[in-house]
N, C-alpha and C positions, 0 to 999 in steps of 0.2 A: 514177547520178550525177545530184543534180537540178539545178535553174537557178542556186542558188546557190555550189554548188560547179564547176560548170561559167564560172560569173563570176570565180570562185576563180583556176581556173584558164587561164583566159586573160589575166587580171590580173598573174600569175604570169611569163608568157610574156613580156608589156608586159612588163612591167618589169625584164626580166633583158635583154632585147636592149636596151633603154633604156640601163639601165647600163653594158652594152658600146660603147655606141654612143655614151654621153658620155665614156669612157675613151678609148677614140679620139681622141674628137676635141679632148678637151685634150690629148694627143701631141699629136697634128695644130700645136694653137694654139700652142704651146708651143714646139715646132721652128718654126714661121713667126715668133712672134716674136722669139726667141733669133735668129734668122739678120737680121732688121732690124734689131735691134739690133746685130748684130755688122758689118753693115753701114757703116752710121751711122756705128760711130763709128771704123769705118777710113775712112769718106771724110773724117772730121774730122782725125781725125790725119794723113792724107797731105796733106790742105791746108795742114795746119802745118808737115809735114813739108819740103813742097814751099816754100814761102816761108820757112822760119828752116831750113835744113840742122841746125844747130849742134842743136836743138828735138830731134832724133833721138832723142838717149841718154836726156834728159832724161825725152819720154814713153813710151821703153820702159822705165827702169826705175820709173818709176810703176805702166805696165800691172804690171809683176810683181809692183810692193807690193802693188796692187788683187787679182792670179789669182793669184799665187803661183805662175806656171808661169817657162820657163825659156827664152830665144831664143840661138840662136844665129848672129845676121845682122840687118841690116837691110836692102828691099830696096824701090823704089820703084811700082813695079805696083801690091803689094797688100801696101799694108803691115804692117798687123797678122800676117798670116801668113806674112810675113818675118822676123816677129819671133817666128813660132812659138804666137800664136794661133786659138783658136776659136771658133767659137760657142757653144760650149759654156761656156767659158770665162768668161763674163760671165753666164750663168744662176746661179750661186752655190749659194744655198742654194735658191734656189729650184726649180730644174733636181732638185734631190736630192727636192725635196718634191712637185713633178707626178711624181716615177717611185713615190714612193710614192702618192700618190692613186690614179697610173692603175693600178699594182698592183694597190692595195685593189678598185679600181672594176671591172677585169677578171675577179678571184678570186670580189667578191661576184657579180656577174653572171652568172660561168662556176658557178658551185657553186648559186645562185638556179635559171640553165637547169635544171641537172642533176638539182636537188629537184622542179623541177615536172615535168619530164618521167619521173624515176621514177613521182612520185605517180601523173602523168596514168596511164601504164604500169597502175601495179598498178589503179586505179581500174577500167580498163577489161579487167585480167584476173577481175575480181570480178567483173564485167558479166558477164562470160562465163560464168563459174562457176555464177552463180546460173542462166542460162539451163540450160546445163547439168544441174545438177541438178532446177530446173523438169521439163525433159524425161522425165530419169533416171525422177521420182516418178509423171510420167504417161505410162510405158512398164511403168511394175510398180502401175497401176492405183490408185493415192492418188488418192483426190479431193485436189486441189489448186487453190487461188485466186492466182493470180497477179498481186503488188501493183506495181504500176506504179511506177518508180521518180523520174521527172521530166520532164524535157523536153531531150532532146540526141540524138545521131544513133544512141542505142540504142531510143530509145521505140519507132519504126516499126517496127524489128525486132519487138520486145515485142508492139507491138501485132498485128502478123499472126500471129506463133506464137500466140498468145492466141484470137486470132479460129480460126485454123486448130485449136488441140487442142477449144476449144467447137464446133467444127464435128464434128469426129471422136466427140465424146461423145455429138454427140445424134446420129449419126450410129449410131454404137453402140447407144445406147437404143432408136433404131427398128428396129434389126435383131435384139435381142432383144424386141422387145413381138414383134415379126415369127415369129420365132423360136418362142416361147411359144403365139401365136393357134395355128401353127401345130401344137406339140406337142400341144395342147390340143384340136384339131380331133381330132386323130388319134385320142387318147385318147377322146375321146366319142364317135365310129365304131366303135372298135373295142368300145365297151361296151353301145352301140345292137346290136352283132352277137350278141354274147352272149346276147341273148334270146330269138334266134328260134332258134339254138342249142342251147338247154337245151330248148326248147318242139319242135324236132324230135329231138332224144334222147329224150325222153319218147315221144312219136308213135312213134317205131321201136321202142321195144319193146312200144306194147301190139301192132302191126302184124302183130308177127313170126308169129303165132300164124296171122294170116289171110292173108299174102301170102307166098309163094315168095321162098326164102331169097337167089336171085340176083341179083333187085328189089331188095329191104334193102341186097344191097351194093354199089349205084350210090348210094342213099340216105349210105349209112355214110363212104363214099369221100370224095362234099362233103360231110357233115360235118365230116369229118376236116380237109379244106382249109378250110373255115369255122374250124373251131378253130386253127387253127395261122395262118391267117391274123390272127386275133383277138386270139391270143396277141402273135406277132409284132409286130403295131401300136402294142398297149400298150409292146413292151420298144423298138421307134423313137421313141414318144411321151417316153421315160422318157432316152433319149438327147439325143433333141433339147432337153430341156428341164434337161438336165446334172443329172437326181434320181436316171441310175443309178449306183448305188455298187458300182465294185468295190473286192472287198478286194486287199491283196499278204499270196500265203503263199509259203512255198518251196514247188512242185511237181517232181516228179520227172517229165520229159518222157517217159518210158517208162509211168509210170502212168498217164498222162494221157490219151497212144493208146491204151492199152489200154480203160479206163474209155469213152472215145467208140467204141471197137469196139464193147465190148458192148452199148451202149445202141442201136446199129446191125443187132444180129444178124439182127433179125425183119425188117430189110428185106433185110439180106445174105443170107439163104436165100429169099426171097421170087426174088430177080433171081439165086440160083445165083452169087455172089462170093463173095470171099475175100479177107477182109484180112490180108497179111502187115506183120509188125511186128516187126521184130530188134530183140534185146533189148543196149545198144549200151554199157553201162555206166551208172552213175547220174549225171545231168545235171539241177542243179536252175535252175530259173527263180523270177522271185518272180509272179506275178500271180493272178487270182482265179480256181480251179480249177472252178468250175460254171458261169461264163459263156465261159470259155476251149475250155470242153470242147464249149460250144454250139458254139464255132466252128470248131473242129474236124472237130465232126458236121457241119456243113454238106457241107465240105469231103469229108470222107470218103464223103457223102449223094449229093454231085452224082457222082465220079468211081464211085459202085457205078452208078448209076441211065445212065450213060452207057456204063458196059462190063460187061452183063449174061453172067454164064458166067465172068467174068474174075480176076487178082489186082487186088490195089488196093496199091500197096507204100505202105511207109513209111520216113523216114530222118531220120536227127539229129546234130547235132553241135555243138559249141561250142569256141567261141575266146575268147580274153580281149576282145573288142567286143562279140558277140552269141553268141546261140544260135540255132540253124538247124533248122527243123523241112520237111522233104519230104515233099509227099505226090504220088504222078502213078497213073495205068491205063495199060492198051495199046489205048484204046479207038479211038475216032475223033478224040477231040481236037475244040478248036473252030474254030468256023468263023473266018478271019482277019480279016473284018471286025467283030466280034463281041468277039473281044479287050479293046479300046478302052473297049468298054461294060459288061465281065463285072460291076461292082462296083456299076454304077448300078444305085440303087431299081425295081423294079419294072419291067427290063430282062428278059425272054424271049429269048436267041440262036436261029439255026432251028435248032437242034437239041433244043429245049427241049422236055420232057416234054409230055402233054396237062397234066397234074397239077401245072405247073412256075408258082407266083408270081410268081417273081422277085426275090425278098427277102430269101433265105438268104446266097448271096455277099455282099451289099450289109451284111446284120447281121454277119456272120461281119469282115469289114474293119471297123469300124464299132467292135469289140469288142477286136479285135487293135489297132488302133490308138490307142485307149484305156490301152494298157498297154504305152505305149513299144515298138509294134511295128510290124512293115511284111510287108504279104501282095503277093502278086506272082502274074498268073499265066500262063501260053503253053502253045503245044504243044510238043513232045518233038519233036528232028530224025526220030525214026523213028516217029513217032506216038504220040498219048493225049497228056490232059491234065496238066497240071505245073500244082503248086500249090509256090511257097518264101513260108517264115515265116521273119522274124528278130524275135527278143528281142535289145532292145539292153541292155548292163547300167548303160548310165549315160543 
């Protein structure tokens, strides 16, 4: 609402209580003089009446030619309304014409309030509305300018959500440049690593010829954590930086564990496990089946490499909310303070391999929650680790 319609409307206001308040007061003037008048000219009349007795009849039936009303008495106190007399009475036409004025004057005044107080009303449910939707468009990310509308006791409002959502955008903006520096770092570490990488893979095999094959595989071992570490950073770089795309397919959560077993075997004979995986009916999820299965493998990776000799179960199920994937050992489980931290980057619990990053859990969440999911993890009341997955379907 701007200055001019805000003039509008207290203009509006004036003048509707104005109107009331001159209706009034012509009642008001109106009954004050109708009653001095009706005074007057009873004290005229009793003077006459009082000095010419006989004068009685004579000016009450005049009064009744003049009001046309009707007495039945004459009396000396007060005489006119002894003779049946009022105030009212000698108002005439004119008494008929102030009840319509003040009518008029009441109705317009009363129906004048009532339009500007609607107006005001809606004026300022549009005030609101537009804020509102303002909000609405910078909560679902519209760049949106917001045009000031005038000067009344909405501007301040206006003015601070304005200040406050420009504060939040650039607030935004620096947490993504932030954001990005950072993915970007990452990404050029991890591609810096690569080099020396490819240039000791190279070196280990012309070596192998000259050095004892047990040397090679302390060599091959960091390798191996070079490259996975390498790899790794590129797929956090690619997160952080919102460029990884998963797809949505239907997966069958039965193929899925299976497919992450196998890609597991060589370490699952390595460390003497065994993953079991009942086959539970077909239960399909939508999400992207080759980074799902990454995390998985994590999962599956940590609870082999923590319970050497052991099973590693698996379980699934689904309800009309989510689907529910288990995975736990009987191993040792983690340590309680440790908990808290399983999921942070580059977090080691003491129970953590020589071999152990710290990156896997962290990607593994990272990837599940991406795709409308939630990973969770603790120990078992009788021991070993517990891993629960839920796919939500909405």
């Amino acid at each position: 609402m701007n200055g001019r319609k805000n003039v509008f409307v207290t203009f509006g206001f004036v003048l509707s209580v104005s109107l009331i308040a001159a209706a009034v007061s012509v009642l008001c003037l109106s009954y004050y003089y109708s009653q001095r008048q009706f005074d007057l000219l009873n004290a005229v009349c009793g003077e006459v009446a009082e000095q010419e007795p006989q004068t009685k009849r004579i000016i009450s039936a005049a009064l009744k030619e003049y009001t046309g009303a009707k007495s039945d008495g004459i009396g000396r106190a007060d005489f006119l309304s002894e003779l049946g007399y009022s105030a009212s009475d000698f108002q005439g036409s004119v008494h008929g014409q102030n009840i319509i004025f003040i009518g008029i004057g009441l109705l317009t005044g009363s129906l004048l309030f009532i339009f500007t107080f609607l107006y005001r009303n809606k004026v300022e449910v549009m005030r609101i509305r537009a804020l509102a939707e303002y909000l609405e468009q910078v909560n679902t990310g519209k760049p949106v300018v917001f045009a000031a509308s005038g000067e009344d006791e909405f501007s301040k409002l206006e003015d601070e959500i304005y200040k406050t959502v420009t504060s939040l955008y650039q607030t935004k903006d620096q947490a993504v440049q932030a954001k990005n520096h950072y993915a970007e770092n990452l990404s050029n570490i991890a591609h810096q690593i690569k080099t020396p990488i490819t240039a000791i893979s190279l070196s280990v095999q012309r070596l192998e010829q000259d050095i004892g094959r047990e040397s090679l595989k302390q060599v091959e071992k960091q390798l191996s954590r070079l490259t996975y570490l390498e790899e790794t950073l590129l797929v956090l770089s690619r997160i952080d930086a919102g460029t990884l795309r998963l797809g949505k397919d239907d997966v069958d959560v039965y193929t899925l564990l299976v497919l992450a077993a196998d890609n597991l075997q060589e370490l699952s004979d390595s460390f003497d496990a065994e993953i079991d995986i009942p086959e539970l009916g077909e239960m399909q999820i939508i999400v992207d089946l080759d980074w799902t299965m990454e995390a998985v493998m994590n999962l599956l990776k940590n609870c082999i490499e923590h319970n050497p000799g052991g099973i590693i179960h698996c379980s699934y199920a689904q309800n009309p909310l989510y689907t529910e994937i288990l995975i736990w050992d009987d191993g040792e489980g983690f340590a309680k303070e440790d908990i808290p931290h399983l999921f942070e980057r580059f977090y080691r619990g003491q129970n953590a391999n020589d071999g152990s990053i710290g990156i896997g859990l962290a990607l593994a969440k990272e990837i599940i929650e991406r795709q409308n999911g939630t990973i969770r993890a603790q120990n078992k009341p009788d021991g070993g680790a517990f891993f629960e997955i839920r796919f939500y379907c909405h």
